[in-house]
C-alpha positions in Angstrom: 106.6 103.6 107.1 104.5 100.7 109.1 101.5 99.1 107.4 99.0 100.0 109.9 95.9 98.9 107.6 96.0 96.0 105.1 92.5 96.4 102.5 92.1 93.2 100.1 89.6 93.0 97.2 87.8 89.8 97.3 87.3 87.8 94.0 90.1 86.8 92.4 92.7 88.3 95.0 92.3 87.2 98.8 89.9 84.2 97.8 90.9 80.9 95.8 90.4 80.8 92.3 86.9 78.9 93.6 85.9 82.3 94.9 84.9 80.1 97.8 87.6 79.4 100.2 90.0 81.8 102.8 93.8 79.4 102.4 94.7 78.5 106.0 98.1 80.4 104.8 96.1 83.3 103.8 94.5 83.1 106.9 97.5 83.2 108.9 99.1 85.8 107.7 95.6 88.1 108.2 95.7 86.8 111.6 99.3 87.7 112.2 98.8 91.2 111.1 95.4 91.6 113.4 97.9 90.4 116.3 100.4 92.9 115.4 97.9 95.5 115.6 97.5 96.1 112.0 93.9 96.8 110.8 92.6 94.3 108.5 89.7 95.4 105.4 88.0 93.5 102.7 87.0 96.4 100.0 84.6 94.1 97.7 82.0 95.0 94.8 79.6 92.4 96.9 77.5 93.7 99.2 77.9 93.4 103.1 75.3 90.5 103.5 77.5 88.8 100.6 80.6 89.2 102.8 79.4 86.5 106.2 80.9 83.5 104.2 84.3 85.8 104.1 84.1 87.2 107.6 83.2 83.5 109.0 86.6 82.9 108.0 88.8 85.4 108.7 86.1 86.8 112.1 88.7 89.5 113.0 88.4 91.4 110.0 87.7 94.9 111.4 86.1 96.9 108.3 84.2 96.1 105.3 84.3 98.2 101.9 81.6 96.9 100.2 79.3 98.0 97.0 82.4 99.2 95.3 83.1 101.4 97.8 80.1 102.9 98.6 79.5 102.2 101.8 82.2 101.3 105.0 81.1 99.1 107.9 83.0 98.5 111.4 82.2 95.3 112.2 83.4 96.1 116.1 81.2 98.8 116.6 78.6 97.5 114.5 77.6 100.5 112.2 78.0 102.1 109.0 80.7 105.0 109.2 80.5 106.2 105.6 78.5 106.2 102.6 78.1 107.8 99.3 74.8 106.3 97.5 73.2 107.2 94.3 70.7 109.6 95.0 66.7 108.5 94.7 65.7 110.3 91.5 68.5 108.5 89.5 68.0 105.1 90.9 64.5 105.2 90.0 65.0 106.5 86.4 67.6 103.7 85.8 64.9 101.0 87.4 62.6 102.7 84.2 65.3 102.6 82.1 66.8 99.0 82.6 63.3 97.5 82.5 62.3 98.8 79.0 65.5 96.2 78.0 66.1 92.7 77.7 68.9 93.0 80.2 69.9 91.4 83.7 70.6 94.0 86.4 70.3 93.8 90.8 70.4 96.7 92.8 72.0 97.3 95.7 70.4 98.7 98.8 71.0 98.4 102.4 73.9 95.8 102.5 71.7 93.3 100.0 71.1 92.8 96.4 67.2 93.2 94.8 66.7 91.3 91.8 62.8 91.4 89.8 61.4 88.1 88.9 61.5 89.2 85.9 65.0 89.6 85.5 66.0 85.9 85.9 65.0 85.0 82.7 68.3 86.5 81.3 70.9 84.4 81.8 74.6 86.4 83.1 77.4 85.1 81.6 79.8 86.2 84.1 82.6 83.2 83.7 82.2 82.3 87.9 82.1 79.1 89.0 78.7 77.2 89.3 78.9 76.7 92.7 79.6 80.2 93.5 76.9 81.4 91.5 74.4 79.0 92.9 75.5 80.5 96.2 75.1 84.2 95.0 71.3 83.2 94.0 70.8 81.9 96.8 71.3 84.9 99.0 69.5 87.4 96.6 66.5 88.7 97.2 63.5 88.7 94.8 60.6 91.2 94.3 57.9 92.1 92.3 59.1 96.0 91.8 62.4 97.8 92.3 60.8 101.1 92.3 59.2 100.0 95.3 61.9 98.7 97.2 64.3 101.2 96.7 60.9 103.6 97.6 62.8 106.7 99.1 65.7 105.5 99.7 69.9 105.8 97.6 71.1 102.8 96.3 74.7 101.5 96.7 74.9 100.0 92.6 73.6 99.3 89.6 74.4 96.4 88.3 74.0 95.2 84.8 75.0 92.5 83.0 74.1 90.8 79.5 73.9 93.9 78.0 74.7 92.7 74.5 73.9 95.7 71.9 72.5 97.6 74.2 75.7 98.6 76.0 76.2 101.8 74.8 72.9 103.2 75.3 73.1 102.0 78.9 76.8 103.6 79.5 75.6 106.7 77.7 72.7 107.2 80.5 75.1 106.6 83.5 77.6 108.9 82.0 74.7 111.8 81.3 73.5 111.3 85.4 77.4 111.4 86.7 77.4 107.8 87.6 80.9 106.1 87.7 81.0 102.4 86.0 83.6 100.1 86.5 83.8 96.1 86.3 84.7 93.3 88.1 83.4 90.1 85.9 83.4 89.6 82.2 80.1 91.5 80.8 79.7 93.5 84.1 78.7 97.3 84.4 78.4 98.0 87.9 77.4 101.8 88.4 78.3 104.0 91.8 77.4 107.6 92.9 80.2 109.9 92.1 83.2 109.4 94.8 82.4 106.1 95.8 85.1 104.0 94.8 86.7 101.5 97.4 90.2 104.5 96.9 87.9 107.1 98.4 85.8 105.0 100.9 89.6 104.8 102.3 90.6 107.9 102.4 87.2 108.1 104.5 88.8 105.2 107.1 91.9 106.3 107.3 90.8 109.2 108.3 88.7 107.9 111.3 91.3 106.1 112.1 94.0 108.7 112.1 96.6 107.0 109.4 98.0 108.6 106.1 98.1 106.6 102.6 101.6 105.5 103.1 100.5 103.2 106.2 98.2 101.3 104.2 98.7 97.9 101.7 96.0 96.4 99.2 95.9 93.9 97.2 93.5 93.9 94.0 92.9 92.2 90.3 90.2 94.3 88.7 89.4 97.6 86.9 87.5 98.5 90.4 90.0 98.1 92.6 92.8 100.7 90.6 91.1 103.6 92.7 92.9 101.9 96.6 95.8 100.8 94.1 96.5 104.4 93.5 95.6 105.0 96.8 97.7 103.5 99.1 101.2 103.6 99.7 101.8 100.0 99.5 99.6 98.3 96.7 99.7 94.7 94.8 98.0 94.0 91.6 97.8 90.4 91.6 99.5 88.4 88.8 95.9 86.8 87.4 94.9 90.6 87.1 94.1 92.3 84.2 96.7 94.7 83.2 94.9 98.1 83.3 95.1 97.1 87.0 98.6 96.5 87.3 99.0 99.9 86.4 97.4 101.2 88.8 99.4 99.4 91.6 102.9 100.0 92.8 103.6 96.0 92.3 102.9 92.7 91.3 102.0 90.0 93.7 101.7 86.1 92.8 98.6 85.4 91.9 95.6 84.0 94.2 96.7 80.5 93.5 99.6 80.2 95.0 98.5 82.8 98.1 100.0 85.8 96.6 98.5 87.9 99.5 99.7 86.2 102.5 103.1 86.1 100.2 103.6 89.7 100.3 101.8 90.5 104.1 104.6 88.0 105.2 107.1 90.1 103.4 106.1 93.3 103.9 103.8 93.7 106.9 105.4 90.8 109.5 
């Protein structure tokens, strides 16, 4: 069956190893597919507003899966066309819970990521490059009090990091409130509402857009991409992936270094 949407995880698949940088091959072969008339998705643990650098790249990119999975934006149209946030009540008890540690967490609201002043004083050993990172801080946005930003409102995730020996404390809450946890980084927890997961928010799309499973491709490397692995007819662990990943897909594709997505959308989708 035709490929009639391609969906790429970010960090460590469609980006160089710098976590920086679209390949003008990778870029090519995206392009190629948007003339075809394929639809082309980035499904990302960042949030949207961490997507522009991405999407200054590759500007015909039609959908973004972002948060994990928790929330789907068409960037033609403009608007959010699904969602599945973590509902008030638990986002504020996790805000009370995280606090009372010496951990490093951000929240995820509204396509950004909320970080206390506070919290910077634990360092995240996350194994990204500097430069990346430096980039990442400076597009957060700092407060005095989560409980007040997030006010009355879900969140898209909870993420932790520098959890140290209190990791099992903090899994054991998610787990008691339903969350889902997955991880994209080394010493990451990122929590989501139950059902969002970047396998269901496309489900979601390809319903709007009136496709089955078997006419879509992605491409992944981590534990929180298996979900679209599973998913989609057509999927590629990439070779730098971990291997509880590769499970999870139908296939192997090279890794990010040498463009192992444009590899395979040259193969299998031109």
């Amino acid at each position: 069956m035709a490929v009639k949407l391609i969906a790429s995880d970010l960090d460590g698949t469609l980006m160089a190893p710098e976590h920086m940088t679209v390949t003008e091959r990778t870029k090519k072969a995206l392009f190629c597919a948007h003339e075809k008339g394929i639809k082309i998705a980035i499904a990302t643990g960042r949030t949207l507003r961490f997507t522009d650098s991405v999407t200054a790249q590759i500007p015909f990119a039609d959908y973004v899966v972002s948060s994990n999975g928790a929330a789907v934006y068409d960037r033609n149209a403009n608007e959010y066309v699904y969602s599945t946030l973590v509902p008030n009540k638990i986002a504020l008890e996790a805000v009370e819970f995280l606090n009372s540690l010496p951990v490093h967490y951000h929240i995820y609201l509204g396509g950004r990521i909320y970080i206390q002043n506070s919290a910077l004083e634990y360092a995240a050993d996350t194994g990204l490059p500097e430069e990346f990172l430096r980039d990442f801080i400076s597009r957060v946005t700092l407060c005095d009090s989560l409980a007040e930003v997030i006010g009355e409102s879900g969140v898209e995730v909870i993420d932790v990091f520098s959890m140290g020996e209190n990791e099992n404390a903090i899994v054991n809450f998610f787990k008691e409130r339903n969350l889902v946890m997955t991880s994209a980084v080394r010493g990451e927890l990122a929590a989501t509402a139950l059902g969002a997961d970047k396998g269901t928010a496309l489900n979601g799309l390809c319903g709007v857009l009136g496709i089955t499973a078997d006419e879509v491709m992605t491409f992944g490397d981590a534990e929180n991409d298996c979900p679209m692995l599973e998913f989609a007819g057509l999927s590629f662990a990439m070779e730098n992936g971990n291997d509880i990943c590769k499970s999870a897909a139908k296939a192997v594709a090279p890794s990010n270094a040498v463009d192992g997505v444009a590899q395979m959308i040259e193969k299998y989708a031109l």
